[in-house]
Structures are given as structure tokens and as C-alpha cells.
C-alpha positions as CSV (number, residue, x, y, z in Angstrom):
1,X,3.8,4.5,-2.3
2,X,0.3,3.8,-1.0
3,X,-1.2,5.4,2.1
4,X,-1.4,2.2,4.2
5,X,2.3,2.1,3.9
6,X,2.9,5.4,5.0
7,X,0.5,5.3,8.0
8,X,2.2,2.3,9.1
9,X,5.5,3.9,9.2
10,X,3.9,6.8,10.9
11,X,2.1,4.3,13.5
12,X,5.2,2.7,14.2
13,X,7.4,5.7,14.3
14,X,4.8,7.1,16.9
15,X,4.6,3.7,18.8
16,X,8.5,3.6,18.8
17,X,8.5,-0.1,17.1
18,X,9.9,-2.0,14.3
19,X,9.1,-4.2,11.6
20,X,10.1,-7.2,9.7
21,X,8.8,-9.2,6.4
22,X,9.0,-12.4,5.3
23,X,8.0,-12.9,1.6
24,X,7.4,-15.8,-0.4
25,X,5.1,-14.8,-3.6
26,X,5.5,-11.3,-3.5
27,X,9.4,-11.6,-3.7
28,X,10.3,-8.4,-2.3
29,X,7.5,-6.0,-3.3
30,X,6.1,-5.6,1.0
31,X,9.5,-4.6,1.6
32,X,10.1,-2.1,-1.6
33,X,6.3,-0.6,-0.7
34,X,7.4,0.3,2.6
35,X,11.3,1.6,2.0
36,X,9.1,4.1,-0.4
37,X,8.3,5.6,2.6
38,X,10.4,8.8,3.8
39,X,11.2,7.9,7.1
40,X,10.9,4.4,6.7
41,X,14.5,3.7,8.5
42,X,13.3,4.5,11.5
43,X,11.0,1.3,11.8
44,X,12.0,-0.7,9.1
45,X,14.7,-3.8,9.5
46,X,14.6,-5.7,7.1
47,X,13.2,-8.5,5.0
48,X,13.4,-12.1,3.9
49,X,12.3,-13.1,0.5
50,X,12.1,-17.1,1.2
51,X,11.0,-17.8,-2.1
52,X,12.5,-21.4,-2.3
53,X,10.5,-23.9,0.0
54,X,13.8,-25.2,1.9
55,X,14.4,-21.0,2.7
56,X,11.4,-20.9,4.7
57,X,12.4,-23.8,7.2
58,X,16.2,-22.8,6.6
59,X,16.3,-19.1,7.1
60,X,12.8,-18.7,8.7
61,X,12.3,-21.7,11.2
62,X,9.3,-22.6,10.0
63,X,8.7,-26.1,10.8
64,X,10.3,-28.6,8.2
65,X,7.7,-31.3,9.2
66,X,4.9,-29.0,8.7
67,X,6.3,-27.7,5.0
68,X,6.7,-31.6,4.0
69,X,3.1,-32.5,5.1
70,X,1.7,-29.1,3.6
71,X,3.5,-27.5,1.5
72,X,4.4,-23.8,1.5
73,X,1.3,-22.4,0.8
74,X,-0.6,-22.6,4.3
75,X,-1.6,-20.9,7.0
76,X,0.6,-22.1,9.8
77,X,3.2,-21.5,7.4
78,X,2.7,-17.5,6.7
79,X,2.3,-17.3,10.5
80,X,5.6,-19.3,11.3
81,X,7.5,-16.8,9.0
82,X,6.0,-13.7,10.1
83,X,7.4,-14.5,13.8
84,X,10.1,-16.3,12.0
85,X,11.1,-12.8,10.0
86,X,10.5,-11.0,13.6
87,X,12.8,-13.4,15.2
88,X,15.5,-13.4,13.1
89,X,15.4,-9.7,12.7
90,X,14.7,-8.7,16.1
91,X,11.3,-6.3,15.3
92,X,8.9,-5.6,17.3
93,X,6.0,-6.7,14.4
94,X,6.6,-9.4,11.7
95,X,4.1,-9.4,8.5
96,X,4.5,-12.2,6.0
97,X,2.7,-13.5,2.0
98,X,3.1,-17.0,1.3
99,X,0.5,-18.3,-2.2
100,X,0.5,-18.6,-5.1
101,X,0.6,-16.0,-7.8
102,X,0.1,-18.4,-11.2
103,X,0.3,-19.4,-14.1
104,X,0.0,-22.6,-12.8
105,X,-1.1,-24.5,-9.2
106,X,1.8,-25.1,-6.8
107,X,1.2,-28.2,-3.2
108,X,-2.4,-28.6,-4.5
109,X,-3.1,-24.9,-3.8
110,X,-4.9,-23.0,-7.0
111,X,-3.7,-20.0,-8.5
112,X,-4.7,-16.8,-6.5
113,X,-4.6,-18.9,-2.8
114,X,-2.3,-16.7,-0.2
115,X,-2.1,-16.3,3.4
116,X,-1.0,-13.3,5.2
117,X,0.6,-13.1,8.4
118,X,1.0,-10.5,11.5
119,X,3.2,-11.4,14.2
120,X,3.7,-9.0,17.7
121,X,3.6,-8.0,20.9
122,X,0.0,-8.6,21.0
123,X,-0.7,-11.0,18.2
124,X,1.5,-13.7,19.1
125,X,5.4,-14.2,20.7
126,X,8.6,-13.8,18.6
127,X,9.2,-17.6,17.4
128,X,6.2,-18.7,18.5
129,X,4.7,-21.9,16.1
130,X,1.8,-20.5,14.7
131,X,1.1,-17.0,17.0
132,X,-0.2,-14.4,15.6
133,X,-2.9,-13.2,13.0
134,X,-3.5,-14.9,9.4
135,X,-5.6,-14.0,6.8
136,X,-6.6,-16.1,3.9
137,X,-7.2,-14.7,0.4
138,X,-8.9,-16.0,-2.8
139,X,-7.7,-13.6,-5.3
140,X,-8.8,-13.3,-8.8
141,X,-6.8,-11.6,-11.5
142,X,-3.0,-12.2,-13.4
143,X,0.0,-12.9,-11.7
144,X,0.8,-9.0,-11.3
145,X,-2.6,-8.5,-9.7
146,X,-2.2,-11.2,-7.3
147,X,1.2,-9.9,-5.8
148,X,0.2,-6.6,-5.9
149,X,-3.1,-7.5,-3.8
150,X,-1.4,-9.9,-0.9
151,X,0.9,-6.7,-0.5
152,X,-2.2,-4.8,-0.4
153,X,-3.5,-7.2,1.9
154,X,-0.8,-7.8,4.4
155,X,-0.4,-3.8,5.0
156,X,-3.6,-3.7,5.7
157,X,-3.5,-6.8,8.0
158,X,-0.6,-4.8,10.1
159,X,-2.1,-1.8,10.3
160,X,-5.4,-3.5,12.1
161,X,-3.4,-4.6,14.5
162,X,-1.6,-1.3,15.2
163,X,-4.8,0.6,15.1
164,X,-6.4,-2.4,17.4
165,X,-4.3,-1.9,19.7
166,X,-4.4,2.1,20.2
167,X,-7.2,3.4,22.8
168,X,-9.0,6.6,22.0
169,X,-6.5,8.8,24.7
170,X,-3.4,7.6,22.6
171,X,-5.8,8.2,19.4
172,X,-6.4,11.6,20.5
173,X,-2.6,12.7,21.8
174,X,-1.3,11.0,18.4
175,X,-4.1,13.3,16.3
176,X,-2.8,16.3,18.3
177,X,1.0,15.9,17.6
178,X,0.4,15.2,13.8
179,X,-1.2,18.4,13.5
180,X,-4.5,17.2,13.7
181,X,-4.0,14.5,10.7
């Protein structure tokens, strides 16, 4: 379990919010990472691994005209699931991966091209077309690599967003009731 993924849970246990995935490439792995967590059921409601193109539009609502002029590996996309995944889930925050992990090149993308998304209060509005935060990534490394690093990535996207969004008096009362952690 990695440490991002444990603050997170402990930001948004604190903050009283929840959280939703979407997950294309990393079929399932954002959502395992965070269930590591003890405590993780407080926040945590669920995830959508939209692997399949048609899933994304289908389960999602990410725009079908957008996924036929695009393809699934785009920015827009990633953003319309992570509101998608907080929309259908009813979460506060909605993080999605959408790229491509290898061997081979998938809609004219090359291997090691993936988007993260963050979706929120702040960031954007649940549903929105295109709210939120989105990250693009040129990763290097095998197909393992690459997964593990967008989940790596779109922790770390989330938890800039929480910690953005936190002024020094909350930072202070929140360091006080964690024993000074």
C-alpha cells in the first residue's frame, strides 16, 4: 500500500468526502491501491474499470462523438470519466487513467501515452464535459511499469487537489488531531 494512498484516505476521512474511479489501462489496480487501505470504506465507493471503448460512453457518459473522433486515449476523455465515475457513483471526488500500457500503439496514441483525471467540488461539477483537472504522461518502461506509474500518477493528482484546497488553519487543526502527523 503506498503512502499517497493512505493520506488520501486520511484526507478524505478528515474532510468527510468520497471517492470514485474510473479505470481504463490500469484495469482495477487505483481501486485495489486504495481498498489496501485500513479504513478505506469510509471514503471509498467504488470503481469502474471501462476497459472496452463502448464502456466508457456506455457506463461512463463520456461523449460517444468525442470517443469516435478521438479515440479513448485523450484528455477530454479521462476528464469525462473521472466526473463520469463521480456521477454514477455519487462521490464527492472522481480520479480516472485512460492510455496506453503496450505492447503495441492503440487510436494513433504510442505506447506509454495516458491521461489522468480529478474531478470535484472544486476541480470541476459532477457530469460536467470536460471539468476538472488532467494530467498528461509520457511514460517509459514495460507494460507493468506503465500501469503501476499512471496509478502512481493519478494518486498523486487527487491528493494535490485535496492538499490545494486545505488553508494553513485547517492544516494546523488536522496536524493537531492526528497527533501531530
Amino acid at each position: 500500500m503506498s503512502s499517497t494512498a493512505t493520506e488520501l484516505v486520511r484526507l478524505l476521512t478528515v474532510r468527510g468526502e468520497t471517492l470514485a474511479v474510473a479505470e481504463s489501462l490500469t484495469g482495477g489496480l487505483v481501486a485495489a491501491e486504495i481498498t489496501e487501505v485500513p479504513g478505506a470504506s469510509k471514503v471509498f465507493r467504488g470503481s469502474v474499470t471501462a476497459y472496452a471503448t463502448e464502456l466508457k460512453h456506455g457506463l461512463l457518459g463520456v461523449d460517444a462523438a468525442l470517443l469516435a473522433r478521438q479515440g479513448a486515449v485523450d484528455p477530454q476523455v479521462a476528464a469525462q470519466m473521472a466526473a463520469g465515475a463521480r456521477k454514477a457513483l455519487g462521490a464527492d471526488w472522481g480520479i480516472a487513467t485512460t492510455g496506453v500500457a503496450g505492447p503495441d500503439p492503440q487510436d494513433g496514441k504510442p505506447v506509454g501515452t495516458v491521461f489522468v483525471a480529478a474531478d470535484g467540488p472544486v476541480t470541476g461539477r459532477a457530469g460536467s464535459a470536460g471539468g476538472g483537472k488532467v494530467e498528461a504522461l509520457r511514460l517509459n518502461g514495460s507494460r507493468a511499469e506503465i500501469r503501476m506509474e499512471s496509478v502512481r500518477s493519478v494518486l498523486a493528482l487527487l491528493l494535490e487537489q485535496l492538499a490545494g484546497e486545505q488553508t494553513g488553519n485547517e492544516r494546523a487543526q488536522d496536524t493537531e488531531r492526528n497527533g501531530g502527523f
